[in-house]
N, C-alpha and C positions, 0 to 999 in steps of 0.2 A: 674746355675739355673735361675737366673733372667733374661736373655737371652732369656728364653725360653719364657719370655711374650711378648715379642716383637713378634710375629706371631696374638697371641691373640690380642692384640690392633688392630692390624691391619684388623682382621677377622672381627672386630664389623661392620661395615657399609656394608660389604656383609653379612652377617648375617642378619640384617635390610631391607635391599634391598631386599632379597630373598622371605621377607614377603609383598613386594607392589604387588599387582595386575596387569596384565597385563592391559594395554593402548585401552578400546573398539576398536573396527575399524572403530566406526559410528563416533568415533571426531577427525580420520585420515585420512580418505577417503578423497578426493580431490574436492568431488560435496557432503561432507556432508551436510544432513539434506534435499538437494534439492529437494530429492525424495518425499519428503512430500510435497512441494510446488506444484510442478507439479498432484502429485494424488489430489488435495484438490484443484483444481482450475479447472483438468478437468471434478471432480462430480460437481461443483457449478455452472460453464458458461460453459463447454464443450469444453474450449480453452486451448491452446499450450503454456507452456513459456520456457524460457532457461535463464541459465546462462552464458552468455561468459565470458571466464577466460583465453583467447588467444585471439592474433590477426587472426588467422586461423579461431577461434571460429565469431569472429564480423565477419570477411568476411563475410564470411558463409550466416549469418544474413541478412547483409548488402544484400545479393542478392538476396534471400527468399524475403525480405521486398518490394525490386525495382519490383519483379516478380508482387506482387500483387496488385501495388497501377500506376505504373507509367502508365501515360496517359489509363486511365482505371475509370470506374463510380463507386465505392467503395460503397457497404453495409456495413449497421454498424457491422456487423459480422466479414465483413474483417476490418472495422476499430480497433474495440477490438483485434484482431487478431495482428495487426499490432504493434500497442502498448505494447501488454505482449510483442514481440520480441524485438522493437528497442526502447521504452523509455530507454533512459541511468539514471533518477530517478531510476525507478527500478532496473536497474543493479545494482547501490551503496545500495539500501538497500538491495538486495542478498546477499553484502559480511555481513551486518551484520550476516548473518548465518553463515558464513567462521567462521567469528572473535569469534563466541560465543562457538563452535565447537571445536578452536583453545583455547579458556579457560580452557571446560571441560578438552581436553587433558592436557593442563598442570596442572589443580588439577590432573588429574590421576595420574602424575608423580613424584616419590617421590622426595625430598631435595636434591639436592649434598650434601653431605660429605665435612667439609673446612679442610684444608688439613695443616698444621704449621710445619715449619723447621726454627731453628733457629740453629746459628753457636756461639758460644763463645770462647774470647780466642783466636784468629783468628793472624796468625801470630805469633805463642809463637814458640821460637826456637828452645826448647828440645826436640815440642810433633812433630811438620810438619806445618799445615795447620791450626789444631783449638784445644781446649781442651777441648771443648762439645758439644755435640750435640744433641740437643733437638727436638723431634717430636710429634705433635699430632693431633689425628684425631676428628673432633666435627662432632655431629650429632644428628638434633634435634627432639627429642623425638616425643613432640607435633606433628611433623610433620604424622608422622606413625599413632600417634592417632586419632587424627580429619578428615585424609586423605578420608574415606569412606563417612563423614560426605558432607565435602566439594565437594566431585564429586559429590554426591546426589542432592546436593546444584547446582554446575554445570549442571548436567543435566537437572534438571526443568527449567535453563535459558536459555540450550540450545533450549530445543522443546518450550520453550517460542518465542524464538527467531522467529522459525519457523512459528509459526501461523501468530506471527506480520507480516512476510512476505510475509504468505497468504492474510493477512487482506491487506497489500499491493499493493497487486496485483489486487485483487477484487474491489478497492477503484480505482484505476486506468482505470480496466475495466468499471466499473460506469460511471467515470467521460469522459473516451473516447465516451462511448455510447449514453451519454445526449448529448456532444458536438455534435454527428454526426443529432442526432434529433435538436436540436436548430440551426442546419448550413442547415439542409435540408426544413426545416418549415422557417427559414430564408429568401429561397431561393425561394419555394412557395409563401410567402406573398409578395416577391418580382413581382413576375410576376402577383397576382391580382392588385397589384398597380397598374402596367403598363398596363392592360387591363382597369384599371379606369381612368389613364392620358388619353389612347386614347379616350374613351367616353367623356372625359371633353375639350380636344382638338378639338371634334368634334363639342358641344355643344357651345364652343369658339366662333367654326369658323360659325355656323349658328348663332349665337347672333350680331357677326360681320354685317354678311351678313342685317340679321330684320334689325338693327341698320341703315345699309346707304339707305336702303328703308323707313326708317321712323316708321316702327311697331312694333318694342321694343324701347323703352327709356335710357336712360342712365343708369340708375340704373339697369335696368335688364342685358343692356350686361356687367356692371361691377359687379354682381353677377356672371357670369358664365364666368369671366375672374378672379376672385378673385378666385377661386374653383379651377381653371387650376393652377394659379398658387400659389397656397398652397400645391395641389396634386404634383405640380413637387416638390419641397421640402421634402414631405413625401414621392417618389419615391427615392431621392436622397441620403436620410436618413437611409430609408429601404437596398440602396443598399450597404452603409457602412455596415451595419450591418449583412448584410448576407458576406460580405469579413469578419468581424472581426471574426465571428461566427466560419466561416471554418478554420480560423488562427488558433485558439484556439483548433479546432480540429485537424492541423497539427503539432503544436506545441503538444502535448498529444500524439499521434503518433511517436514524436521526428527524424520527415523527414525533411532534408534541401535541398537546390541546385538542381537538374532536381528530387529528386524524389517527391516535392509538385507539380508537373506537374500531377494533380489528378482530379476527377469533383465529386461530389456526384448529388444524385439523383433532379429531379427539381420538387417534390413533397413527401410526405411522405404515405406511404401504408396505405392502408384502415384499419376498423376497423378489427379484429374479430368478429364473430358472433354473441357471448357469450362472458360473462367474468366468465367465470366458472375456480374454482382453485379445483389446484390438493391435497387436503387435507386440514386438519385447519392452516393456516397459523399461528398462533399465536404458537402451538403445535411445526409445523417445526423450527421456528425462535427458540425457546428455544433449540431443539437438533441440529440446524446446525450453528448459530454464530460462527464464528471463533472470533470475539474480546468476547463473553463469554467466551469461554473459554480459551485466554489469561490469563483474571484474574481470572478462577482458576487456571492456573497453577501459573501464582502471587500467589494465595495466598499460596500453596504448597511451590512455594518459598522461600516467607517468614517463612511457619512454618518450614521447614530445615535449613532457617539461624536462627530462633531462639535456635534451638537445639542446631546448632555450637556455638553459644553464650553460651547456659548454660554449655558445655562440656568445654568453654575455661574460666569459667565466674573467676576463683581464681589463673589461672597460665596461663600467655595469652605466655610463652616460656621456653619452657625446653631442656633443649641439654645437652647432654654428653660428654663427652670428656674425647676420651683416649693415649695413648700414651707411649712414652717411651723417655728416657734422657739417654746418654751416654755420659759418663766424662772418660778420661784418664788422666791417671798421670804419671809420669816420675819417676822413684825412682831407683837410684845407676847403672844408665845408662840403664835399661828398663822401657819399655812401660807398664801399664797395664792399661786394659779400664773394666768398671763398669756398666751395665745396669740398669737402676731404672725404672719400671712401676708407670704409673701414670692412677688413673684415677678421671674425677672431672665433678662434678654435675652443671649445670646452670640454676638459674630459679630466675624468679621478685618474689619479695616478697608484697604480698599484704596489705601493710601498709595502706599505702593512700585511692586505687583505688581499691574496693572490689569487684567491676565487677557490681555489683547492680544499676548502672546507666547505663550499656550497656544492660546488661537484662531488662531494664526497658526501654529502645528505643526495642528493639527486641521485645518486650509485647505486645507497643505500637503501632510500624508500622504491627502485624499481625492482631492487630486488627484494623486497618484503611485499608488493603488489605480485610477484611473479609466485610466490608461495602463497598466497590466500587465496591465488587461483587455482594454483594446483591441492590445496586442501579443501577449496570447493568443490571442485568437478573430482574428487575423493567421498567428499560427503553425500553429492548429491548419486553415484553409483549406489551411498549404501541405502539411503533413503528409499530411493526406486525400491530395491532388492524389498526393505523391510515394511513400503508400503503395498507391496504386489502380495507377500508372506500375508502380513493382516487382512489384505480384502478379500483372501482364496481361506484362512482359515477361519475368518468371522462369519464367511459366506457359512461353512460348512458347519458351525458350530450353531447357528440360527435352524439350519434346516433341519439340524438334529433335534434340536427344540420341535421343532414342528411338523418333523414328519416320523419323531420317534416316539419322545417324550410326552406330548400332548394326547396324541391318542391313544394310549397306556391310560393316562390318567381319566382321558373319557370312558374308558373302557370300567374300571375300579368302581367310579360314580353311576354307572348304569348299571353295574352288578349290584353293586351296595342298595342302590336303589331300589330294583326290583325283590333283593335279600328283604329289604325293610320292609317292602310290602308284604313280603310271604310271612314278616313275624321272624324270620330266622335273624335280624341283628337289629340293634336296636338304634335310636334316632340319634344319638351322638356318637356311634362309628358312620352314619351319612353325612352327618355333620364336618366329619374330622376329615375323610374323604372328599369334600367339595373343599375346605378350605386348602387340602392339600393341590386340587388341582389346581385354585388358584393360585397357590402360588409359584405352580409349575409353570402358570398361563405367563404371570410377571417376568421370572426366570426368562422365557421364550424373548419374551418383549426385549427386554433390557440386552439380550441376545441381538434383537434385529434392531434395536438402536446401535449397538458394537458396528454391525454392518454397515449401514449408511452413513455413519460417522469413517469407519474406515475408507471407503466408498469415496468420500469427499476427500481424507487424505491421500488416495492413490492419485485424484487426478493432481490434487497441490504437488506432490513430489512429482509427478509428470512438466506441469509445467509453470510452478514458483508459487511462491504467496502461503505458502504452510510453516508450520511451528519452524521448521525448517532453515525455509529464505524462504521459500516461496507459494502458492497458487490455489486455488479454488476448481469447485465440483463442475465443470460443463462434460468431462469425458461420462461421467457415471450422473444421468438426470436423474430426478427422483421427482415422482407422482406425488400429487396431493394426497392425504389421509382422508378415509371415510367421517363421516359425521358431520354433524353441525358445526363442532368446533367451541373453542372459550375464546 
């Protein structure tokens, strides 16, 4: 009869088993969670990303990316383009969503069973082999019980994971988009330089000239040889900075070797018309932040590990263990063997540690997640507010450039000019007048750089990935620049 428990011990951990829950498919799938990345970045910018998780996969990339950038004048559009694909940054923060995915599933999945054989007696002459044999199965209760709790738990870290990676992603395409604006306006203020060296060059070489006739003095042709060569300096300056500019945007693109063989535009596109927005931006930003809602799902989070906490707050492990023991004995030249079931309870006893200081971190961090939501969706109100202010007053301060400023100063150089020719002023008041307008023309530029650069933070405050927490330019496109390009 006692025999017969030995099945029973044994039944227990399939028994147990048969109560876990089957393993979702969304924290086994190979591209989990990805799917979300890709939907949630092509409503916010209208762009492509991928995960590569093969080398087959990077090729792939690798030849898509060289299609669109090599020896070719790149819009910011393919710039951002370029970057969701081959920045390898982004690739490692993609596996955080593997890794988080790879957690949930293993909450999903219940405990092994520890498995105990023990021999005693081992070598006795009269029995054979051993004279007992002991076996048992452990299997921890707790496990089975909190199980639901903790996947729950898993799962909010999972699609937490997730947003973080959208937010990722947006924060990238941003920061591609400004670089390709600050390399292109770079590369513009570059060429009114050099359009002001040659006039200062010129103004040089007729000061020169006065000078060995006698009808400028000293001091005036070392005014307009001190101007020349201050201006080569500030060409020389400007033209660092328009290579570093681009660097920075090839480097953010994550292209090396023949594929930075690339030019961007050699000015930047005019304005739009209007700065007219499609809705209350402050309204959008509250429903489309992807770092808001991060930290609600932090805070869900949290309130799931606090639950797990209070479920485990007075037996933090309990396991069973069952079993059976088999002794033989030897008596008047037979053998006879004896089965004993066992079975035994294991659990800490809460002498000491009553759990009331883990519940009391668990209390604590829900409520410090319940404030850094509410101090976000605080911030992100004022951001909207102060990225809507900058795109309506950058708009308006370009146009003034350009529909006030500019043709004034056209106006000044065509009088000057026709003056000169009548003999009524002479060749260094036209002079002084073209340098002026150029740098009226710069002024404008640097203007409708302001714009597009603000332009790209209105849509990141709209919807994540900005200096902020969050996002990038898809609400406000911006056109390729005229030219050939560097």
């Amino acid at each position: 009869m006692p025999r017969r428990l030995l099945p029973l011990a044994l039944m227990l951990p399939a028994v147990l088993a048969a109560c876990a829950t089957a393993v979702p498919p969304e924290f086994t799938d190979r591209d989990a969670g990805f799917a979300v990345v890709q939907s949630r970045t092509t409503q916010a910018i209208g762009k492509r990303t991928a995960w590569a998780q093969s080398q087959d996969q990077t090729e792939a990339l690798s030849k898509e990316v060289r299609a669109l950038v090599h020896r070719k004048t790149i819009s910011a559009e393919t710039a951002v383009q370029v970057a969701l694909l081959n920045n390898k940054g982004l690739q490692a923060a993609y596996t955080a969503i593997g890794l988080s995915a790879a957690e949930a599933w293993q909450q999903s999945t219940p405990e092994n069973p520890v498995v105990s054989l023990g021999l005693m007696g081992i070598g006795a002459p009269e029995l054979g082999l051993y004279r007992a044999l002991e076996s048992t199965i452990a299997v921890n209760l707790l496990d089975a019980r909190t199980r639901k709790q903790r996947v729950a738990l898993a799962q909010a870290q999972f699609q937490q994971a997730q947003l973080e990676a959208v937010n990722d992603t947006l924060r990238l395409a941003n920061d591609t988009r400004q670089a390709w604006i600050n390399a292109v306006a770079a590369f513009e203020t570059l060429s009114y330089l050099r359009r002001a060296a040659e006039t200062a060059d010129a103004a040089s070489e007729l000061a020169a000239q006065l000078g060995r006739t006698g009808a400028l003095g000293k001091a005036g042709q070392a005014r307009e040889q001190a101007f020349n060569a201050e201006l080569a300096g500030q060409v020389a300056k400007a033209r660092l900075e328009a290579q570093m500019a681009k660097e920075r945007l090839t480097m953010l693109m994550g292209l090396w070797g023949a594929d930075t063989d690339y030019r961007v535009p050699d000015a930047l596109p005019g304005l739009p018309a209007t700065a007219r927005l499609n809705g209350p931006v402050e309204a959008r930003a509250l429903s489309s932040r992807v770092d808001l809602e991060v930290a609600k799902l932090a805070l869900a989070a949290t309130a799931k590990a606090y639950g797990l906490t209070d479920a485990t707050r007075m037996v933090t492990d309990l396991e069973v263990i069952g079993g059976v023991e088999v002794e033989r004995e030897a008596e008047d030249g037979a053998t006879e063997t004896d089965a004993t079931p066992q079975i035994e309870l294991e659990f800490a006893i809460p002498i000491f540690d009553s759990g009331k200081a883990r519940l009391r971190k668990a209390e604590l961090a829900y409520l410090q997640a319940a404030n850094v939501l509410a101090e976000r969706a605080v911030n992100v109100r004022s951001e909207a507010r102060a990225a809507e202010a900058a795109y309506r007053s950058t708009h308006a301060i370009a146009r003034h450039y350009r529909d006030v400023v500019l043709p004034l100063r056209r106006t000044i150089e065509e009088e000057a000019l026709l003056s000169n020719n009548g003999m009524i002023t002479n060749t260094f008041d036209l002079l002084t007048d073209t340098r002026d307008k150029l740098g009226s023309e710069m002024q404008a530029a640097n203007a409708k750089r302001d714009f597009w650069l603000a332009a790209a933070n209105l849509t990141a405050a709209i919807y994540g990935g900005g200096s902020g927490a969050g996002g990038a330019g898809g609400d406000i496109a911006i056109a390729a620049g005229g030219g050939a390009g560097h």
